[in-house]
VMD Tcl script that builds the backbone (N, CA, C; Angstrom):
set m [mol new atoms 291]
animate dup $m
set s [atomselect $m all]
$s set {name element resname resid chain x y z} {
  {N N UNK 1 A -87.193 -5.523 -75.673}
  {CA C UNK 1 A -86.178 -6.504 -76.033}
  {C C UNK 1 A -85.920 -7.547 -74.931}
  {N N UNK 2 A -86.091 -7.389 -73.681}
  {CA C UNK 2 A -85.338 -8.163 -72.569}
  {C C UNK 2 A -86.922 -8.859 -72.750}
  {N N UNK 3 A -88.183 -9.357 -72.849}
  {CA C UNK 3 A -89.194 -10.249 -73.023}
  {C C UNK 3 A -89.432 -10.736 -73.906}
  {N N UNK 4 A -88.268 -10.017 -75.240}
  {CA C UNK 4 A -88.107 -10.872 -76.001}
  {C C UNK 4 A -86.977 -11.976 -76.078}
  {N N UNK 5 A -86.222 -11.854 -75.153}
  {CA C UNK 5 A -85.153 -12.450 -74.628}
  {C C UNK 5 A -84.975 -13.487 -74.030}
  {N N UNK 6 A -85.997 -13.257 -73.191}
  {CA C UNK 6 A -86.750 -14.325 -72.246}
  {C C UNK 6 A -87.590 -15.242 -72.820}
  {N N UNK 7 A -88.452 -15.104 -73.920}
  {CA C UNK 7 A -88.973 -15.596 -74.055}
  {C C UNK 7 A -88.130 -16.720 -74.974}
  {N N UNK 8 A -86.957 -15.996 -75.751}
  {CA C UNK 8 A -86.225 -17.007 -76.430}
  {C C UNK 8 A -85.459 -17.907 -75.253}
  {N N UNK 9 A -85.133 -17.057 -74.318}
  {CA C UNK 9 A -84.461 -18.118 -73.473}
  {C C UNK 9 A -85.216 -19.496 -73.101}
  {N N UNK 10 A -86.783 -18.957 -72.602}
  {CA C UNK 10 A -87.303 -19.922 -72.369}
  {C C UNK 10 A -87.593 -21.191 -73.524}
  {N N UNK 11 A -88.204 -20.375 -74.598}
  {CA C UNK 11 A -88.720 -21.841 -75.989}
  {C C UNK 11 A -87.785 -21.965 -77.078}
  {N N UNK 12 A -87.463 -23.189 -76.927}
  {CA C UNK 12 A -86.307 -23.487 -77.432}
  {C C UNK 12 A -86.601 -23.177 -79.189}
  {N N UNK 13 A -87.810 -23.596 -79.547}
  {CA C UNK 13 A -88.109 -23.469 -81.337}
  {C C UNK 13 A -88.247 -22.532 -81.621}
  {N N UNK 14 A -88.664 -21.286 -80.608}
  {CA C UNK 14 A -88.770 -19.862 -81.323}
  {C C UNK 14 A -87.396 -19.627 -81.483}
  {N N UNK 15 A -86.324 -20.011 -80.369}
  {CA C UNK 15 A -84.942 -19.343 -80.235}
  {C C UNK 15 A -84.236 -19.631 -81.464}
  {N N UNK 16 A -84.623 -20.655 -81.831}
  {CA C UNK 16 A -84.005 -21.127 -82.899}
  {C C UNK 16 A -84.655 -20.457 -84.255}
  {N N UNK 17 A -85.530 -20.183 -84.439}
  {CA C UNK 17 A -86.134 -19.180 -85.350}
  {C C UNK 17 A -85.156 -17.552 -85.264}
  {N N UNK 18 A -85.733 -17.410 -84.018}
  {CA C UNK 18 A -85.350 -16.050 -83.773}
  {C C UNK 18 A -84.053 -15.525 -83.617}
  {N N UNK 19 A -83.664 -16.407 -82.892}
  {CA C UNK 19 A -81.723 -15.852 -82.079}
  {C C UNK 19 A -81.289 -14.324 -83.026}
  {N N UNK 20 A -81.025 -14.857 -84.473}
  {CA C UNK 20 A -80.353 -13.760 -85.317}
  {C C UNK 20 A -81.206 -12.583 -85.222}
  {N N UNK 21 A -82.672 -12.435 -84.735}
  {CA C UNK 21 A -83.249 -10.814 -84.775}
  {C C UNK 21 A -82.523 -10.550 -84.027}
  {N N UNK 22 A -82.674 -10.803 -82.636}
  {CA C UNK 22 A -81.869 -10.266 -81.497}
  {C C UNK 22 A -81.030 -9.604 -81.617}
  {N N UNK 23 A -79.963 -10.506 -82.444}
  {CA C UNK 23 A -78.714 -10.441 -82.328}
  {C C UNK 23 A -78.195 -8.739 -83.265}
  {N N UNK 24 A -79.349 -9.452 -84.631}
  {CA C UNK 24 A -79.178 -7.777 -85.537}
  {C C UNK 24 A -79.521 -6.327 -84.738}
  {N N UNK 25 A -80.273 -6.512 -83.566}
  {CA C UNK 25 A -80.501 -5.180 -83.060}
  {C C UNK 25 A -79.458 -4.732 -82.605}
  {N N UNK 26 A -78.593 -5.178 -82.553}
  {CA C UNK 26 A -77.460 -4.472 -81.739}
  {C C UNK 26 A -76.077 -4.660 -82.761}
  {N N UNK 27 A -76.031 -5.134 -84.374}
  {CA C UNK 27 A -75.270 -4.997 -85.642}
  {C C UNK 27 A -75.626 -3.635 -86.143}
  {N N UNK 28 A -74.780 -2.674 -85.931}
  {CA C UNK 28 A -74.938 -1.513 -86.547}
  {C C UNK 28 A -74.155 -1.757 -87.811}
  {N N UNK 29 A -75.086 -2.355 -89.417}
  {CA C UNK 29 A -74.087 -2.831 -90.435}
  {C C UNK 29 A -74.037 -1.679 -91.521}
  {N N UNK 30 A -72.724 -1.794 -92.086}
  {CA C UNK 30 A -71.901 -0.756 -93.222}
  {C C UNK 30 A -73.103 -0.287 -93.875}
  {N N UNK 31 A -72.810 0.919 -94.422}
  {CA C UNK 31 A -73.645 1.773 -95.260}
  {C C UNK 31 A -73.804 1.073 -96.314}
  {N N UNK 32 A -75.502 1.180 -96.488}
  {CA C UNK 32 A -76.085 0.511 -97.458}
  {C C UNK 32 A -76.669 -1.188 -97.227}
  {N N UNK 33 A -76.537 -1.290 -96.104}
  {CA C UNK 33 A -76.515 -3.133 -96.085}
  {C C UNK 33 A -78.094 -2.612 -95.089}
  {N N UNK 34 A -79.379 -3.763 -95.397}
  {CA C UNK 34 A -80.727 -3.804 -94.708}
  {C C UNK 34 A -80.103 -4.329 -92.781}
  {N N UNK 35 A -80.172 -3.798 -92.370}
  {CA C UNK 35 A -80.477 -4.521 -90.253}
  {C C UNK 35 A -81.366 -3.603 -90.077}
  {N N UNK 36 A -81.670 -4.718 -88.552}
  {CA C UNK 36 A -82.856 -4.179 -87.569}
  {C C UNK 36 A -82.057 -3.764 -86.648}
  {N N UNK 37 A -81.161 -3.184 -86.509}
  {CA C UNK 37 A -80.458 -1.882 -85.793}
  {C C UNK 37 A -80.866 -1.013 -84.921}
  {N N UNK 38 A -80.875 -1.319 -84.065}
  {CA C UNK 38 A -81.829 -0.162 -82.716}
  {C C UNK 38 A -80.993 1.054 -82.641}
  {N N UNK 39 A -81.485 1.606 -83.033}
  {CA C UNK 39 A -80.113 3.211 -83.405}
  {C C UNK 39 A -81.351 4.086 -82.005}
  {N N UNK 40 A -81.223 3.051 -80.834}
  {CA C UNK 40 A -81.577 4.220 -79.672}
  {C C UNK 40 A -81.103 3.846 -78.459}
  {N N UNK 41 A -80.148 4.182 -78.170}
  {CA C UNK 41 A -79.174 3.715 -77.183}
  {C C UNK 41 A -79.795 3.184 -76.064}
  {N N UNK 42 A -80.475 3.895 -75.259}
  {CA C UNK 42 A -81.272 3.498 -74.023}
  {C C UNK 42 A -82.012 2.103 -74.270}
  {N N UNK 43 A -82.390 2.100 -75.332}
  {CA C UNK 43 A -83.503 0.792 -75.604}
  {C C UNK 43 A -82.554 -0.567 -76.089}
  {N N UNK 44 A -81.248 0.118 -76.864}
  {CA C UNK 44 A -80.332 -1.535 -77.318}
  {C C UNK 44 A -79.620 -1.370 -76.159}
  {N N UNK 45 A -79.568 -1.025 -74.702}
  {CA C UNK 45 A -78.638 -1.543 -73.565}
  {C C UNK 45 A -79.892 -2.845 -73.609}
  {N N UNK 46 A -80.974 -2.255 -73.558}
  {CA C UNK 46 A -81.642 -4.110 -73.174}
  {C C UNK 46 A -82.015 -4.917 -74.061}
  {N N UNK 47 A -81.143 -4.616 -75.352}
  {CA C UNK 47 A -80.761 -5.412 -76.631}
  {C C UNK 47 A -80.207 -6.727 -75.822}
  {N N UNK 48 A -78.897 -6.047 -75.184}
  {CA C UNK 48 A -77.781 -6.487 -75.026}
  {C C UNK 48 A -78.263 -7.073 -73.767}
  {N N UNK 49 A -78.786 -6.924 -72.465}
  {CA C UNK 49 A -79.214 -7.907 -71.326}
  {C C UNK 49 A -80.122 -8.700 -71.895}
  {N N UNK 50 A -80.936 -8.548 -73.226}
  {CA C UNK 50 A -81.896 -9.557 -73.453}
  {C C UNK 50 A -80.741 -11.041 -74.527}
  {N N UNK 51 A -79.622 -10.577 -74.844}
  {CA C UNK 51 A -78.449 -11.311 -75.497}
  {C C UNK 51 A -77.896 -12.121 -74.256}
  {N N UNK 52 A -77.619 -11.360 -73.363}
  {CA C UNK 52 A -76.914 -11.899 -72.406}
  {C C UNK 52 A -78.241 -12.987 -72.179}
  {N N UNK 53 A -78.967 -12.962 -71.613}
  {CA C UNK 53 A -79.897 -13.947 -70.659}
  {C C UNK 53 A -80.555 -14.846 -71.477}
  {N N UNK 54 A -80.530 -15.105 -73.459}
  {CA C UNK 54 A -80.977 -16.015 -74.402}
  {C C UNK 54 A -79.100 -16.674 -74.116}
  {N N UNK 55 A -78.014 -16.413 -74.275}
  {CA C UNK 55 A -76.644 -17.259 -74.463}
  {C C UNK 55 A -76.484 -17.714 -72.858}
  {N N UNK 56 A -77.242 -16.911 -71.745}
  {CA C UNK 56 A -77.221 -17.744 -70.562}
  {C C UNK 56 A -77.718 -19.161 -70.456}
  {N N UNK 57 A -78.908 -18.724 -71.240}
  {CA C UNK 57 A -80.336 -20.014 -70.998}
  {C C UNK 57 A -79.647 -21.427 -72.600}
  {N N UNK 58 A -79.132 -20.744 -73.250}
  {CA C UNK 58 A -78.832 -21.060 -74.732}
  {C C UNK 58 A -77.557 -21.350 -74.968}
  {N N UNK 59 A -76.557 -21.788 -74.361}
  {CA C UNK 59 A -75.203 -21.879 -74.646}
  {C C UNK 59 A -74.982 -22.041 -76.266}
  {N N UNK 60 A -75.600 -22.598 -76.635}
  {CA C UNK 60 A -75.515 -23.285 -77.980}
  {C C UNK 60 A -75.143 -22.143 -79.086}
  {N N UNK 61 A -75.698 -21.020 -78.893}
  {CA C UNK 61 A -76.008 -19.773 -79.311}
  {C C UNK 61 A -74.254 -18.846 -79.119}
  {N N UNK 62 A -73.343 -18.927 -78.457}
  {CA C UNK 62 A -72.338 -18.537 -78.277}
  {C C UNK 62 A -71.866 -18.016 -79.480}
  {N N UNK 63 A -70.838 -19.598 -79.824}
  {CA C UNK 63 A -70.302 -19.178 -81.101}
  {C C UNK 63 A -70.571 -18.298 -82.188}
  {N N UNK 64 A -72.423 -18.508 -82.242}
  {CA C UNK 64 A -72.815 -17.549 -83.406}
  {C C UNK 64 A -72.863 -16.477 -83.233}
  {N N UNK 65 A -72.667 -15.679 -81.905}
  {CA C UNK 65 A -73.132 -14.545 -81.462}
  {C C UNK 65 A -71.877 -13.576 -81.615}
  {N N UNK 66 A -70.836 -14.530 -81.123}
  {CA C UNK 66 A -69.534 -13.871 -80.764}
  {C C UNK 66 A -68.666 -12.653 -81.856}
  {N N UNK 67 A -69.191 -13.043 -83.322}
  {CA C UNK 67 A -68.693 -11.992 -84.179}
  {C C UNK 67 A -69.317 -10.984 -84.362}
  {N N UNK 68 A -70.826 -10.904 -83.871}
  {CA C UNK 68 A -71.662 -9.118 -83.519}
  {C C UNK 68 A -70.918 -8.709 -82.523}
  {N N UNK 69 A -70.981 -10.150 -81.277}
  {CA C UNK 69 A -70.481 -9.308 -80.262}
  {C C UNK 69 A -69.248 -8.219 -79.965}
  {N N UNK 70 A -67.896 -8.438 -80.910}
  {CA C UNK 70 A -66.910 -8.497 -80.781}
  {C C UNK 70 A -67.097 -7.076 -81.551}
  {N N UNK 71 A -68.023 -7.313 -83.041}
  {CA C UNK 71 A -68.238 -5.650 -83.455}
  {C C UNK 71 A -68.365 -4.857 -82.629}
  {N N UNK 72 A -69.403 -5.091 -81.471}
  {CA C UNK 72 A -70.261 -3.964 -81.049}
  {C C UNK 72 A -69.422 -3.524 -79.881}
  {N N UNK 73 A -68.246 -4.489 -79.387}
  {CA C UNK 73 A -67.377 -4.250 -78.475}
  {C C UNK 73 A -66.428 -3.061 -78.746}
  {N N UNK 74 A -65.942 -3.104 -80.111}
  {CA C UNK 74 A -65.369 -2.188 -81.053}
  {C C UNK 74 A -65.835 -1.127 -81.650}
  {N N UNK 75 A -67.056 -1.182 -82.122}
  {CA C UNK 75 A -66.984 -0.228 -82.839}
  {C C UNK 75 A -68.887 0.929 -82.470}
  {N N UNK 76 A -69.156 0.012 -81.177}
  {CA C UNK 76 A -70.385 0.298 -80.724}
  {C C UNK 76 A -70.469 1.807 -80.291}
  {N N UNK 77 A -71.064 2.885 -80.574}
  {CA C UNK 77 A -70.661 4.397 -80.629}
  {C C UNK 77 A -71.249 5.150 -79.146}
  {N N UNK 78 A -72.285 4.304 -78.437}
  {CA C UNK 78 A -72.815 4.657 -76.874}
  {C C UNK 78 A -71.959 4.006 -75.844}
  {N N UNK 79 A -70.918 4.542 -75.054}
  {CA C UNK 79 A -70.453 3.928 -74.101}
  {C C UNK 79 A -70.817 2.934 -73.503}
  {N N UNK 80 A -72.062 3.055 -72.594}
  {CA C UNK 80 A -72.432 1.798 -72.034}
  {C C UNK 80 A -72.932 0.988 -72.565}
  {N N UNK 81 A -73.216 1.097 -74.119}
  {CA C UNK 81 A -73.175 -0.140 -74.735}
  {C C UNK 81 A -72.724 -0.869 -75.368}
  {N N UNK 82 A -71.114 -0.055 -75.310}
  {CA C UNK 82 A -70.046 -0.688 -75.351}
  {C C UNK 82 A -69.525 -1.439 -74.618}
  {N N UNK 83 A -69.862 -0.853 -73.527}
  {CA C UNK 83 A -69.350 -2.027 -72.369}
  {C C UNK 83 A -70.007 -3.156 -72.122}
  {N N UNK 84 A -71.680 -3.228 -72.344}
  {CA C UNK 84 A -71.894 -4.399 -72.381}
  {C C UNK 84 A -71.990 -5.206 -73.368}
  {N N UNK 85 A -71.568 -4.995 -74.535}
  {CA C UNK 85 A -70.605 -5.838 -75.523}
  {C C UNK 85 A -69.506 -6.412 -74.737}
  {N N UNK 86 A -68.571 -5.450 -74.149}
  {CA C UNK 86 A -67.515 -6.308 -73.844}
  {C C UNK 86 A -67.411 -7.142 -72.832}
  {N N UNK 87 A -68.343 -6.758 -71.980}
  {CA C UNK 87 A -68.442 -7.674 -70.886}
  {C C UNK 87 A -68.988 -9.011 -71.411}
  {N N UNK 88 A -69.859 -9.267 -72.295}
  {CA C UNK 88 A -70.315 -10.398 -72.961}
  {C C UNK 88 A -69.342 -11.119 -73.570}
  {N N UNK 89 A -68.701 -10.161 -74.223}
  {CA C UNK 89 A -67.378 -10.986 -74.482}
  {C C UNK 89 A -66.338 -11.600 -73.909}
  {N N UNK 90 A -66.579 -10.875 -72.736}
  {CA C UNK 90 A -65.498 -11.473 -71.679}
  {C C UNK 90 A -66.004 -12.754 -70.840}
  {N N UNK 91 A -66.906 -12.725 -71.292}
  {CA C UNK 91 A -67.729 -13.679 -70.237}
  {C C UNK 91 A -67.653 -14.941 -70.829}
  {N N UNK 92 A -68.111 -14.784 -72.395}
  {CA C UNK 92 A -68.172 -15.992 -73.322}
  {C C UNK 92 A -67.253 -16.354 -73.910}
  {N N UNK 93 A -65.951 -15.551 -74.453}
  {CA C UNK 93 A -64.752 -16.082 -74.957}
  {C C UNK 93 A -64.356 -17.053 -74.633}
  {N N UNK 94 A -64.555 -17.588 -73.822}
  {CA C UNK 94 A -63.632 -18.975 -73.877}
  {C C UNK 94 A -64.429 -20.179 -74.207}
  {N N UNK 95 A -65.667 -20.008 -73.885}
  {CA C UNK 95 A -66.841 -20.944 -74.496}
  {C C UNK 95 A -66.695 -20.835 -75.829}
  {N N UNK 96 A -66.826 -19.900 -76.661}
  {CA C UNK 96 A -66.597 -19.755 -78.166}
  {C C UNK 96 A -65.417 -20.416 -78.702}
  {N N UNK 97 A -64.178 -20.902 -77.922}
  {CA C UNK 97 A -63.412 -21.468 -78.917}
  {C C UNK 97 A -63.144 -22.581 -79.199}
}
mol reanalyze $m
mol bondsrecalc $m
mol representation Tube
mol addrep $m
């Protein structure tokens, strides 16, 4: 995930293709609804540094991000990847409004 991250950070037309995969790996959505959901904790922490370093390179990308983010801040079920939900959130909230 984090080279796929990078790589969106870097090209701007894939990012723009891509941003929302990213973003679904780390939407754990309601029963019954299709995501690409990384249901393996160790591997969506670098969901979430590969999120962080595409909205570093990508500001643009904020706003759209901010309502997974805010799920996964809440309701994300692995501690530390809860926290880096929230730290993302803390970081970007004020850009988002």
């Amino acid at each position: 995930p984090e080279a796929f991250g990078e790589t969106l950070a870097q090209c701007a037309p894939l990012a723009e293709t891509f941003h929302r995969v990213l973003l679904h790996y780390v939407y754990d959505a309601p029963e019954g609804k299709s995501t690409s959901f990384c249901d393996h904790a160790p591997l969506r922490i670098s969901c979430y540094k590969a999120i962080a370093r595409l909205l570093e390179a990508r500001p643009q990308y904020v706003q759209e991000s901010m309502p997974v983010l805010r799920h996964s801040a809440e309701f994300e079920t692995d501690e530390a990847c809860r926290e880096a939900a929230r730290a993302l959130v803390r970081k970007y909230m004020l850009t988002a409004l």
